[in-house]
N, C-alpha and C positions, 0 to 999 in steps of 0.2 A: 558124830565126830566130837571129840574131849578133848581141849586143849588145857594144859597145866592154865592155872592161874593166874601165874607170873609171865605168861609166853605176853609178850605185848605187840608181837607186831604179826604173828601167823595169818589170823585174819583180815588184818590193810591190805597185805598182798596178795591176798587169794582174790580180796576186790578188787585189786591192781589186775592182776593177770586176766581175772572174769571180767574184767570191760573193755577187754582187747579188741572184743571182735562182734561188732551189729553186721546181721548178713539180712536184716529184714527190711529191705529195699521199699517195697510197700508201703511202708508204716510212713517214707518221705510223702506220698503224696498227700497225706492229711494234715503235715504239719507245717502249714506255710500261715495259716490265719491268724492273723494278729490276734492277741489275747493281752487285756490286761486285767486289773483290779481299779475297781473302782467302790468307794462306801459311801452311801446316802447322808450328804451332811448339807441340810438349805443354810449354813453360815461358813460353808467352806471357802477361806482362802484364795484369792487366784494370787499368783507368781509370776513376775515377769522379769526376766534378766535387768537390773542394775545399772544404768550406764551404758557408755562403752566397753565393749568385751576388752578383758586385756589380753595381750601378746599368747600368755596359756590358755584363755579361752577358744583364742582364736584354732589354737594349734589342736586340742582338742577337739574342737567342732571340725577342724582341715584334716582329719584322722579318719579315713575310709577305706573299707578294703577294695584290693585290688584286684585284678583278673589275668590280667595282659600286661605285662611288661615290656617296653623297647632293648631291644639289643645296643646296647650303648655301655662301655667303657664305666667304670665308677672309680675316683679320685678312691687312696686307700685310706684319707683323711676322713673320709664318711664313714668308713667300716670303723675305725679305731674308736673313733668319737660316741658312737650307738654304743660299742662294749665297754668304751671306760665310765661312761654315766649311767649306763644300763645296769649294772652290774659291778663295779668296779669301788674298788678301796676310796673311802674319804677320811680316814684318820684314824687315829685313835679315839676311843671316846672311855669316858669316865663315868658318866650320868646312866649305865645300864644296869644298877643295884649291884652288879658283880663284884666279889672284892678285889677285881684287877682288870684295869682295860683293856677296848678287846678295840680288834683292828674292823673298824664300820664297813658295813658296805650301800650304795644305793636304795636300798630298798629293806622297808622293816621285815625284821624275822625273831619272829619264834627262839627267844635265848637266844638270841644272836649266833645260831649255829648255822647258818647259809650253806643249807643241803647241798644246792643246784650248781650244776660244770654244764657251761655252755660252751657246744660245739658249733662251728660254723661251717658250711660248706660254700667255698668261694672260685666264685667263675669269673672270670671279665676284670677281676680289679686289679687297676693299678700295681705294680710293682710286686705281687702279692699273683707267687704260680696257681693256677688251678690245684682244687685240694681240697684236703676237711683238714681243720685245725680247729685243737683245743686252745681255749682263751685262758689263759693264769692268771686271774686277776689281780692275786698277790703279787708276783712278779712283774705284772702287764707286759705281757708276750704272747703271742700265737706259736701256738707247736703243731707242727704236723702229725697227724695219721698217716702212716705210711702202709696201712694194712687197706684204705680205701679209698676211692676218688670222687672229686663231685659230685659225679654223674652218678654213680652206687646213692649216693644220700638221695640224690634227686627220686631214686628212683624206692624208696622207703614210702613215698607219700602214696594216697588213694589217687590224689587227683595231679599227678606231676606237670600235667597242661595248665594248669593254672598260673604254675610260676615260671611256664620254663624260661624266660628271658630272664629271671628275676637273677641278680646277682650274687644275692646273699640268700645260705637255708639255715637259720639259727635253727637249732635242735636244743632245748631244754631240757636236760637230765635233772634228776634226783638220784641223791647218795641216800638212800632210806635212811639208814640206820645214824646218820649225825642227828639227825633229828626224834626219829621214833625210839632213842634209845633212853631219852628224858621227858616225853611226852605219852609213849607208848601208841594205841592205834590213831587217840586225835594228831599225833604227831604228821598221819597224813594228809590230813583235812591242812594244816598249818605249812605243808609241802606244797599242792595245791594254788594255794592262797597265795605264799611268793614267789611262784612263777607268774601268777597273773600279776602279780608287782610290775616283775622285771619283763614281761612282754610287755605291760603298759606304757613303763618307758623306754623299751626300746621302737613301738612303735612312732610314740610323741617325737622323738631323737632322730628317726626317719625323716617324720614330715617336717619339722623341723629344716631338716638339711636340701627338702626339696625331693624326697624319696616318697614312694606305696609300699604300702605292707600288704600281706596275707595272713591272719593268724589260722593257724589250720590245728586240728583235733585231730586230723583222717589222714592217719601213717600206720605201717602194717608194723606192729611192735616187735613181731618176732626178726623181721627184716630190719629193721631199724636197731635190736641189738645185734643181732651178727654183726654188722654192718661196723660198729660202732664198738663192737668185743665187748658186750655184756652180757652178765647173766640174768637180769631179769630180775634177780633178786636182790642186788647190793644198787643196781645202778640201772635206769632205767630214760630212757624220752618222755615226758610227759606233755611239750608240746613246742609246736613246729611253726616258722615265721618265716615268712621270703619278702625280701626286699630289695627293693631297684628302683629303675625310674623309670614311670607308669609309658605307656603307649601313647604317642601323642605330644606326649610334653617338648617343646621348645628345647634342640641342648642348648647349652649352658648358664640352665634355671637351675 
């Protein structure tokens, strides 16, 4: 296969589509062993944490994935709060080399072209009907899908028992082309990269508020665009996060 020269994005997406799907179940039983790196140095360094952890260390270290979720009500001040600092506009800024400012968001990107439209799928919460809504962060509003329900989104995951009490299913899309179209195929790697931004802080934002998260990889793509009216090719999930309040926990922590 010969792809023009100039094509810059044919083979990101063919990577995109071809890691859709591991069916080699098998291959989990060998991969639980801890591994790490280690290099021979008898004047190495030891490290030890500084003091007292501050407030972000704390909340990082209190950052664990979740399994079980309680059936319990969620305030819609929690949902709002995760998207407006997850994700969400913080001004103008001037300091990005461009010769005209550009409206910030949470989390660094690449040209500051911020691929990613985070959809949420919301059960249980406050004032706030059962549903999938896209977040406009520009605007800061939730809109609804009216083409699917919760339940449909719940049901895009490999493992939907894992969240099912979970209240919140952020789904992480990428717009390929805001980005691959001045980067070319690293433009994917740099897609990638600030999802793991903005799930980092929306899970901090979580525990924070006294919520567990899920980060999950294991959603069926092809179900997850139906689901979500894409093609796959302009716009796509690249990863999926559920949150609530864990099993167990005391209400109103």
């Amino acid at each position: 296969m010969q792809l023009p020269a100039d094509d810059a994005t044919t083979l990101a997406l063919l990577y995109h589509l071809n890691s859709g799907v591991w069916s080699n179940t098998e291959a989990y039983a060998d991969a639980y062993e801890l591994q790490h790196k280690a290099i021979p140095d008898p004047q190495a360094i030891p490290l030890e944490a500084p003091g007292d952890p501050s407030d972000l260390a704390k909340l990082i270290a209190g950052r664990t994935s979740c399994r079980k979720f309680a059936a319990r009500a969620m305030p819609f001040e929690k949902l709002a709060r995760i998207l407006h600092f997850s994700y969400g506009t913080t001004g103008l800024r001037h300091d990005t080399g461009l010769p005209w400012p550009i409206l910030g968001r949470a989390v660094p990107s690449a040209g500051a072209l911020y691929p990613l439209e985070i959809y949420a799928g919301v059960r249980n919460v406050e004032g706030v009907a059962d549903g999938v809504y896209h977040y406009n962060a520009v605007e800061q509003r939730l809109e609804r899908l009216e083409r699917c329900g919760a339940t449909d989104l719940w049901r895009c995951l490999y493992y939907p028992e894992f969240v099912e009490n979970a209240n919140l299913l952020f789904m992480i899309a990428a717009v390929f082309k805001r980005t691959m179209k001045k980067y070319g195929p690293r433009g994917y790697r740099y897609i990638l990269l600030e999802a793991g931004h903005c799930a980092q802080n929306m899970c901090l934002l979580a525990a924070e508020g006294g919520l567990a998260t899920l980060c999950m990889g294991g959603f069926h793509d092809d179900l997850s665009m139906y689901t979500l009216g894409f093609n796959g090719q302009d716009e796509a999930v690249v990863y999926g996060i559920g949150a609530g309040f864990p099993a167990g926990q005391v209400p109103g922590k």
